[in-house]
C-alpha positions in Angstrom: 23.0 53.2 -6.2 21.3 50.0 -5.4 21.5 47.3 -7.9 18.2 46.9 -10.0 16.5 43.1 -9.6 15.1 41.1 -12.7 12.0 41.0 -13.1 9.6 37.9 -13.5 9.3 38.5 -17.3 12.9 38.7 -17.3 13.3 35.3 -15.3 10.7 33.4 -17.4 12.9 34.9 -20.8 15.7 33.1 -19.1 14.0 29.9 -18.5 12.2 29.3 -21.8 15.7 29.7 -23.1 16.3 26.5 -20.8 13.7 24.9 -22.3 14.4 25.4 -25.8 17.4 22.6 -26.2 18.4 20.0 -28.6 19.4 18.0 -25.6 15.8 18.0 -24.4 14.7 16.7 -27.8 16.7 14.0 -28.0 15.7 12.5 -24.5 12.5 13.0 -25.9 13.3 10.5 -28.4 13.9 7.5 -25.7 10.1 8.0 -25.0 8.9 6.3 -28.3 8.8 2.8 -27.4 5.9 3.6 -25.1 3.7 4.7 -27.7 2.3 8.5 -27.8 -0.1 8.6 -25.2 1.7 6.3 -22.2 4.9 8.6 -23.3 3.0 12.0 -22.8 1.9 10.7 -19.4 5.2 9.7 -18.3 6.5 13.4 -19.4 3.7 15.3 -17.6 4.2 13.8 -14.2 8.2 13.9 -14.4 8.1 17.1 -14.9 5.4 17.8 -12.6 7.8 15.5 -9.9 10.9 17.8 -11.2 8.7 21.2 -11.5 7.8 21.2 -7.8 11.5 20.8 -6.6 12.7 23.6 -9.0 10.0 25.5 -7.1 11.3 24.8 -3.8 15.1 25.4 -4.5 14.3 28.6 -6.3 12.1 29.8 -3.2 15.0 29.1 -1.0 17.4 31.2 -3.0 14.7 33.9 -3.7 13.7 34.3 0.0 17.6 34.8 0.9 19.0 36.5 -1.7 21.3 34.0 -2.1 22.9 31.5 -4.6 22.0 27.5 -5.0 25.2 26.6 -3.4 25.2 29.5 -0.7 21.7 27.7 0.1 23.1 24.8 0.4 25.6 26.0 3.1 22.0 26.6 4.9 21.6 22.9 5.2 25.3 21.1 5.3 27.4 23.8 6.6 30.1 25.8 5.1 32.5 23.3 4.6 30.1 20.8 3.8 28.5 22.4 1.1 31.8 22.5 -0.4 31.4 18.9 -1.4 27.7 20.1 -3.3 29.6 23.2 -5.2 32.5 21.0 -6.3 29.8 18.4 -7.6 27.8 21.3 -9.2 30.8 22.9 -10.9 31.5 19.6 -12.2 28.3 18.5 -13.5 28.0 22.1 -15.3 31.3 21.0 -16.9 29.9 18.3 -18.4 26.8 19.6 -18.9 28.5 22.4 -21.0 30.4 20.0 -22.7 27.5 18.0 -23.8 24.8 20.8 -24.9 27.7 22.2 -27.1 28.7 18.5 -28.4 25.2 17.8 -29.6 24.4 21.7 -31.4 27.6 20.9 -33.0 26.7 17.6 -34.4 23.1 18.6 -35.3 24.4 22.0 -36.6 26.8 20.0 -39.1 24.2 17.4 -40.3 22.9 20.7 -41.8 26.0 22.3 -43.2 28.7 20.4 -42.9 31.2 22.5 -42.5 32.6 19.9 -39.7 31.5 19.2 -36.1 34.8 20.7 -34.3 33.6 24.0 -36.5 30.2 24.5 -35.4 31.9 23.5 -31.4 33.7 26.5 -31.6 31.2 28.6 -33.3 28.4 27.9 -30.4 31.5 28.2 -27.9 32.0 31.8 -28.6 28.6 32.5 -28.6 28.1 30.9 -25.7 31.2 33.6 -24.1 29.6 36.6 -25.4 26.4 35.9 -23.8 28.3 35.7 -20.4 30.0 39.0 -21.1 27.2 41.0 -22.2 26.1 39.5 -18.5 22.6 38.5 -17.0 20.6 42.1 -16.7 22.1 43.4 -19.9 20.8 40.5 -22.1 17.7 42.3 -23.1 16.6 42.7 -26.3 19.3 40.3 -27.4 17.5 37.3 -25.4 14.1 38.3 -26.3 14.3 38.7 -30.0 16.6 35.5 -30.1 13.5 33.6 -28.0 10.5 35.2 -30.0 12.4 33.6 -33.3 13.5 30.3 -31.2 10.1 29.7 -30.3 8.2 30.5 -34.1 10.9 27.8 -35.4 10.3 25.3 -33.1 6.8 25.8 -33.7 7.2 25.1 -37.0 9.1 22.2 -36.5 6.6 20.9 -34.0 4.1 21.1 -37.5 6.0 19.4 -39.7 6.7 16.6 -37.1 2.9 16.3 -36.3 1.0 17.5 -38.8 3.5 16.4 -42.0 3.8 13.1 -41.1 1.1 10.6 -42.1 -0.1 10.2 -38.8 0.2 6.6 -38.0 2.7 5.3 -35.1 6.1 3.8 -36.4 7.5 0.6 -34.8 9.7 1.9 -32.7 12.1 -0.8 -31.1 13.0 -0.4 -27.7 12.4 -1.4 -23.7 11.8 1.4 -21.6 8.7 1.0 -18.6 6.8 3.7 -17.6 8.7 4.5 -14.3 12.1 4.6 -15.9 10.6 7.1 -18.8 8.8 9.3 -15.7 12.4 9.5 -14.2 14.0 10.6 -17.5 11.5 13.3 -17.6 12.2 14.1 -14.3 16.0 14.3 -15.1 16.0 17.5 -17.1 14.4 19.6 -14.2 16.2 17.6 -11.8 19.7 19.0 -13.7 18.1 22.8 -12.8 18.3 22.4 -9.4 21.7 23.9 -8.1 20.8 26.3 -10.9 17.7 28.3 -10.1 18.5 30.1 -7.5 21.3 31.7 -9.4 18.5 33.5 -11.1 16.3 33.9 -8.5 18.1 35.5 -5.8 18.3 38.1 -8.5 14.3 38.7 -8.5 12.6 41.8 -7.6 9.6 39.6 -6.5 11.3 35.9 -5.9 7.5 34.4 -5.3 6.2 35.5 -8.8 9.4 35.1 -10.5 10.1 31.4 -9.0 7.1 30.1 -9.7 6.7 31.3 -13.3 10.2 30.4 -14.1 9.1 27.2 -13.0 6.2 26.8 -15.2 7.6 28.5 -17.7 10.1 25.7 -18.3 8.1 23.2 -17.8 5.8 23.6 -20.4 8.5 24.5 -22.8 10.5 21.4 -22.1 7.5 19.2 -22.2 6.8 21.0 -25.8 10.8 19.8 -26.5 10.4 16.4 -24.9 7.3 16.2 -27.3 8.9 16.9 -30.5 11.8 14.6 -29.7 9.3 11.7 -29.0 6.7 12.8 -31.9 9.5 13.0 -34.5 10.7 9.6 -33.2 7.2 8.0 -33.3 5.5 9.5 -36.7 8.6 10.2 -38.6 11.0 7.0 -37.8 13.7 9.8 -37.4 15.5 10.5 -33.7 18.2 13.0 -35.8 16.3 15.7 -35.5 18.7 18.1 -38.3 17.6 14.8 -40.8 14.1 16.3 -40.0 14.9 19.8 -40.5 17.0 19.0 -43.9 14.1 16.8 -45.1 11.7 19.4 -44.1 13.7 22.0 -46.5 14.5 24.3 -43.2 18.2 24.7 -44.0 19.3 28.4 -42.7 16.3 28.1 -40.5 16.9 24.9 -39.2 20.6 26.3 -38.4 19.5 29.1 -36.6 17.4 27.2 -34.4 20.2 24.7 -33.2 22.8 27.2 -32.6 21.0 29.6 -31.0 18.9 26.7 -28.6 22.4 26.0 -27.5 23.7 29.1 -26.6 20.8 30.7 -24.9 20.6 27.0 -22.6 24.5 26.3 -22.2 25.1 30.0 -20.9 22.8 29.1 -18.0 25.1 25.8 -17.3 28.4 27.8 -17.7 27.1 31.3 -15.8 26.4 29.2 -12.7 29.2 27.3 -13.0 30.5 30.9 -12.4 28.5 31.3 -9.6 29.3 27.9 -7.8 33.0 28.6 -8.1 32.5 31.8 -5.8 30.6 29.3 -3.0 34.0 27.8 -3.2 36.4 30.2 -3.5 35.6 34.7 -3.3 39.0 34.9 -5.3 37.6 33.0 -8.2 36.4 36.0 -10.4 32.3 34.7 -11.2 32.6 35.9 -15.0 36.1 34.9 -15.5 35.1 31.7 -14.1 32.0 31.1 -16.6 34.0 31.7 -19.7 36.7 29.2 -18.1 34.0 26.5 -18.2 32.3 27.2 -21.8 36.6 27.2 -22.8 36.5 23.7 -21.0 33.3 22.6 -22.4 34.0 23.3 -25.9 37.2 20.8 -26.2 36.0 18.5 -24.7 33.0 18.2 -27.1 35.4 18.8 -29.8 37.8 15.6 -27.8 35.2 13.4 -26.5 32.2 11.5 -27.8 28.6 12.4 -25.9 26.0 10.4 -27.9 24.3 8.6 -25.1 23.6 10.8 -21.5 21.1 8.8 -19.5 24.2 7.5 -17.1 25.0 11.0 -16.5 21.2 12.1 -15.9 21.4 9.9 -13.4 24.1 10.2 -11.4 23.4 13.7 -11.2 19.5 13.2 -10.1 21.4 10.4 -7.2 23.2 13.6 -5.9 21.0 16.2 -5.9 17.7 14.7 -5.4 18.7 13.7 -1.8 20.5 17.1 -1.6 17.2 19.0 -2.1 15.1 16.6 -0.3 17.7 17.6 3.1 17.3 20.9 2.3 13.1 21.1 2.0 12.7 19.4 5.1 15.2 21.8 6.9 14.1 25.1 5.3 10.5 24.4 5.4 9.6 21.9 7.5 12.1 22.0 10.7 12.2 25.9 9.7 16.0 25.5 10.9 18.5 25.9 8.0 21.0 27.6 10.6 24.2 25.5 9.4 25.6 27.9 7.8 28.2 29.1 10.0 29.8 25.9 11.6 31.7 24.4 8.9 29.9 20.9 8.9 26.3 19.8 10.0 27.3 15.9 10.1 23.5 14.5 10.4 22.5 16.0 7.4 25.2 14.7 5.6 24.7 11.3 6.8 21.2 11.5 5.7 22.0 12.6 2.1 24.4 9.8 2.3 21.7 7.3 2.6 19.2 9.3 0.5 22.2 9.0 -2.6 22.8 5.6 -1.8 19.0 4.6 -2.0 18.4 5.9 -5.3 21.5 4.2 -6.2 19.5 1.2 -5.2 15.7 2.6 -6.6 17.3 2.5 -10.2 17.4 -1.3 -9.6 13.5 -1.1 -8.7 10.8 -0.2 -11.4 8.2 1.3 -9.4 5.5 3.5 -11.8 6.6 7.4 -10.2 10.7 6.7 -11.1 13.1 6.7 -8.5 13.1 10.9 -7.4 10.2 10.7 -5.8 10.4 7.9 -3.1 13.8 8.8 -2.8 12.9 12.0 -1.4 9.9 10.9 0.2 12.1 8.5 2.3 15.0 11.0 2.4 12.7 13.6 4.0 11.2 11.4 6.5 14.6 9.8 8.0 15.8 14.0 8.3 12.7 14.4 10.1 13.5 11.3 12.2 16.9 12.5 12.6 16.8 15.4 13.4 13.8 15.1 16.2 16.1 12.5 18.0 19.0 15.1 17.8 16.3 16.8 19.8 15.6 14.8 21.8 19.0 13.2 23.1 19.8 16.9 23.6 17.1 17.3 25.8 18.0 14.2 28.1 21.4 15.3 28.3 22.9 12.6 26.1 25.6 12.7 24.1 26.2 10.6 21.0 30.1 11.2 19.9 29.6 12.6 16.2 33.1 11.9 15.9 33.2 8.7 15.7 29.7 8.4 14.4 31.2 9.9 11.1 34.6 8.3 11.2 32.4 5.0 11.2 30.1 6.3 8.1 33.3 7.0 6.3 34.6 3.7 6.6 31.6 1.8 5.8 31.4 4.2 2.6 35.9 3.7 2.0 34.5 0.0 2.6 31.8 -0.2 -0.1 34.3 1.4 -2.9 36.9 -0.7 -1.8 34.9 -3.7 -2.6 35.0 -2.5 -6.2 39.0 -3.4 -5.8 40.8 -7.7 -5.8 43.1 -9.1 -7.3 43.8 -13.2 -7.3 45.5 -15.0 -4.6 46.2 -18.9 -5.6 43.4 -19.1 -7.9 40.9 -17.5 -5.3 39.9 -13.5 -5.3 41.2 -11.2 -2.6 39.1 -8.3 -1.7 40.9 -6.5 1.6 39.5 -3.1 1.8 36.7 -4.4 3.9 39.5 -6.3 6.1 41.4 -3.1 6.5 38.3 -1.4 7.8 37.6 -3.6 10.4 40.7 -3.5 12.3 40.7 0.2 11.6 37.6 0.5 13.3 38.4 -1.9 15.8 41.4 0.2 16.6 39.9 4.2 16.2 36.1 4.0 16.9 35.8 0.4 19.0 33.6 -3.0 18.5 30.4 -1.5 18.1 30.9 1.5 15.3 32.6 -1.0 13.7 30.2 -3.6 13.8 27.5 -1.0 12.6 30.2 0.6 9.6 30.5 -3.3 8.8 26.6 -4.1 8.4 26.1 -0.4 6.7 29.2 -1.5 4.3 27.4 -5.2 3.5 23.7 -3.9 3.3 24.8 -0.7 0.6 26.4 -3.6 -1.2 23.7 -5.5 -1.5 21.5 -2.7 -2.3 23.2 -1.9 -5.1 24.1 -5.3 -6.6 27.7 -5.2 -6.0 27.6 -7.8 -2.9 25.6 -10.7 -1.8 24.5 -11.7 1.9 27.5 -13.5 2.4 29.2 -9.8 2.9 27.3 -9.8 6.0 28.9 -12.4 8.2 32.0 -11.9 6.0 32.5 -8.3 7.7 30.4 -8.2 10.5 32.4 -11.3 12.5 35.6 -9.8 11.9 34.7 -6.3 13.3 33.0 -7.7 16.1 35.8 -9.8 17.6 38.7 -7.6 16.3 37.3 -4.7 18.1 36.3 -6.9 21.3 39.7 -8.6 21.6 41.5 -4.8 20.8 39.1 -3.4 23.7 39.9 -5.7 26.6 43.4 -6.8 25.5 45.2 -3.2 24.4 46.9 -4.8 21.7 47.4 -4.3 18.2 48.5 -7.8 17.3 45.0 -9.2 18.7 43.4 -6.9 17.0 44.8 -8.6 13.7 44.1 -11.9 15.0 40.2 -11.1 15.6 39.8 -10.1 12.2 41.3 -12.8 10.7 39.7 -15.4 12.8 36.3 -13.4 13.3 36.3 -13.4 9.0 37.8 -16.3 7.6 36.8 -19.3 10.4 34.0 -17.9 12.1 32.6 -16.1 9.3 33.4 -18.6 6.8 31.4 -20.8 8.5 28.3 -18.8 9.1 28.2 -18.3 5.6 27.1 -21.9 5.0 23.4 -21.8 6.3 23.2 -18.6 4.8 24.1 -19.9 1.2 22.3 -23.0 1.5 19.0 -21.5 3.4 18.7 -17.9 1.6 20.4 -18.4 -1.2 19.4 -21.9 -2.7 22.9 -22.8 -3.1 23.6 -26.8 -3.3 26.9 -26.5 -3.7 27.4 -24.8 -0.2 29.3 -26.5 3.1 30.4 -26.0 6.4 34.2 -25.1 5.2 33.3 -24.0 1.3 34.0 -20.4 2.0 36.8 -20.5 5.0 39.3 -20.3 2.1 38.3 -17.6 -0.1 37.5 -15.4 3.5 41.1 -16.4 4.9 42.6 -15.1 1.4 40.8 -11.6 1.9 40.9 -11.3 5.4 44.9 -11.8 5.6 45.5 -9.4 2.4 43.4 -6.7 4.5 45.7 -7.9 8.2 48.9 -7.7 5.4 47.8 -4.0 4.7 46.9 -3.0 8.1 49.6 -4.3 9.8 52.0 -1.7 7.4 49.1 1.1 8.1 48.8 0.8 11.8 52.2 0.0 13.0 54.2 2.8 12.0 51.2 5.0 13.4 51.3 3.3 16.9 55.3 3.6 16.8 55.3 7.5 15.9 52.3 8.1 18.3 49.8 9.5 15.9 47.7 6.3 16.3 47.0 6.9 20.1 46.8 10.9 19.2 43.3 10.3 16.6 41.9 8.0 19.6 42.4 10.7 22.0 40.9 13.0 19.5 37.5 11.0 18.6 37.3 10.5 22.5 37.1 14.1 23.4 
């Protein structure tokens, strides 16, 4: 007997239920230094920005009949996608762990019964929702959303309508674009979530786009009463508001049940993004693992501020789904999904993450998202027609060394986060180790291009100045020259050490003094502090690379990125 789909009235149920949240209140709450009607603005068009990729990501999964992260194999291949499911599964974790953590806290300023006590209360909850399972919730879901929604109606009254009227001083700096990306961030947080639901859907059109605007106007209606409450009542606690309101049970039943009905969605596709992984890992089983996971860590760890973690998740999977749109839709292509990697696209992600890295350094007035996918989509496009192109006139790029070269300018760019002090001077040798790594495995030119990728990353987001630029790139370059021509490991050292701290040093001077306004610069100021680096990176690739060359293994990976 063929499985029964959901319906769309079933898939909007699910998706007001998203909506409803205590978490999406209290981001509502950082809106208030903008004043009512600049904050409203800013929450319309993030969620607009956000609505329109949920729409795109759900259509995926609804047209396949598949799950976000089996979409995603689509795009990056199924090994690649592995990376986006891990990430997912993670991100659910904390997610979990964070929706539970704040119906605990608000569920105790209530009835204080303790916070750990109301965690475990909402975690069991949250475990019987999974059991009862997706199709079978029913008359369960809707009667617990017709009563969720009459309370928060109420609550949106006394917030509005109870209050005197007139605006609070509400102390704070927040611009417009950063408050249109935190309303982008909730919807954002759906995306490797929708098509769990949606591949599900009798009619995936219908049900996609009225889960879509179904949330939407629910969580603008949360975002509301989080910034309302803030602005006309002085109060961001929103069970303060409820107990000064005289809700108590009510007030209760509202919190615990927001929480459940939302964190089952996060733990349920945890669930399903540990199958994308694994087919052994039993979906269900996997789910109540999660919510298990979730609840002591809310009980363990303290979750009062999660605009970092908005974030970060928006830098992964705004590029993700920016990849993805221009390769389902736009290339009409999305064939990755049985070779285990599709390299460019996850090159392009690569820069798409690290430019919004960079575009939360930048206050522009649509929020990061948008340009980053904007600019993300373009360079796929770009990408993917000179693929096209090359392939047509016979040429042949080696991928192999294209991506051993992104990975080292990525290892290189962490690695800078890393030094420890040398004779009162700071060694950094991560980069150093790269270069002659480079020089040796992918030759003077990937490693002059990993070096510049490494240095411009680093200045794009704040952890590296233009002196990173001739302090890698002159290293690379004549370590991979003098390891070329000569065969030689030992002038491959010698390159990089010369290349960085004399040559490099040097360089740095007009740079300081011309771009950088620096009077203290001169001609030998930063041959020191390069030679310190550069020799603690030779030091460690000296005991890296020998004992490779001398078991053969070194001359076995060249062979293999020149095949």
């Amino acid at each position: 007997m063929e499985k029964k789909g959901t319906s769309v009235f079933s898939n909007s149920l699910i998706w007001f239920g998203a909506g409803v949240s205590i978490a999406e209140i209290l981001t509502g709450t950082y809106f208030a230094p903008l004043g009512f009607g600049k904050a409203m603005a800013a929450i319309l068009l993030g969620h607009l920005i956000g609505g329109l990729m949920m729409f795109a990501a759900g259509m995926i999964g609804g047209r396949e009949k598949k799950s976000a992260m089996e979409t995603v194999k689509m795009s990056f291949g199924s090994k690649g996608s592995l990376l986006f499911a891990a990430l997912n599964v993670l991100q659910l974790v904390g997610w979990t762990a964070i929706m539970i953590y704040d119906g605990a806290l608000a569920a105790n300023g209530i009835l204080k019964t303790g916070a750990w006590v109301w965690a475990v209360v909402i975690g069991v909850l949250i475990i019987a929702w999974i059991l009862i399972g997706l199709t079978n919730l029913g008359k369960v879901n809707t009667v617990a959303m017709l009563a969720l929604f009459v309370l928060t109606l109420v609550l949106f009254k006394v917030i509005f309508f109870g209050a005197n009227g007139a605006e609070a001083l509400v102390s704070g700096d927040l611009s417009f674009g950063a408050a249109v990306e935190l309303a982008v961030a909730m919807p954002l947080s759906w995306l490797p979530l929708i098509s769990d639901y949606t591949r599900e859907a009798e009619k995936p059109f219908a049900a996609t786009l009225s889960s879509v605007i179904v949330y939407s106007i629910v969580s603008v209606f949360m975002y509301m009463i989080g910034m309302g409450a803030a602005i006309y009542t002085g109060e961001t606690d929103i069970a303060q508001i409820m107990v000064k309101a005289g809700f108590g049970i009510v007030g209760l039943l509202i919190i615990v049940f927001s929480t459940v009905t939302t964190t089952f969605l996060d733990a349920y596709s945890a669930g399903v993004s540990a199958v994308s992984i694994s087919k052994k890992i039993p979906e269900k089983w996997a789910a109540v693992v999660v919510t298990i996971i979730g609840t002591i860590a809310a009980i363990v760890y303290p979750m009062d501020n999660i605009t970092d973690f908005l974030y970060l998740i928006g830098s992964v999977f705004a590029p993700m789904i920016a990849v993805q749109i221009a390769d389902y839709f736009i290339l009409k292509k999305a064939d990755a999904a049985k070779i285990s990697f599709q390299v460019r696209n996850l090159i392009v992600w690569l820069i798409g993450f690290i430019l919004y890295r960079a575009l939360m350094h930048v206050d522009t007035p649509v929020g990061n998202t948008l340009p980053d996918m904007v600019i993300t989509i373009i360079i796929c496009l770009i990408v993917e027609k000179a693929a096209q192109a090359m392939e047509e006139n016979n040429s042949k790029v080696n991928i192999r060394k294209l991506t051993v070269a992104a990975l080292f300018a990525a290892v290189a760019v962490v690695g800078s986060l890393f030094s420890f002090p040398v004779f009162g001077a700071k060694c950094t040798p991560v980069q150093h180790l790269v270069n002659i790594l480079c020089a040796v495995l992918v030759g003077p030119w990937w490693g002059l291009a990993a070096a510049f990728i490494a240095s411009l990353i680093r200045n794009l987001l704040g952890i590296g100045t233009l002196l990173a630029f001739p302090g890698s790139m002159c290293g690379a370059l004549l370590s991979g020259l003098l390891y070329r021509y000569l065969k030689k490991l030992p002038f491959a050292y010698v390159g990089e050490v010369f290349g960085t701290g004399i040559i490099g040093g040097m360089l740095s001077y007009p740079i300081a003094a011309l771009l950088m306004n620096s009077d203290t610069a001169a001609l030998f100021t930063y041959v020191v502090p390069f030679l310190i680096s550069t020799c603690g990176g030779t030091i460690i690739a000296i005991i890296v690379t020998l004992p490779l060359k001398k078991s053969g293994l070194l001359d076995k990976m060249k062979q293999q990125l020149n095949a």
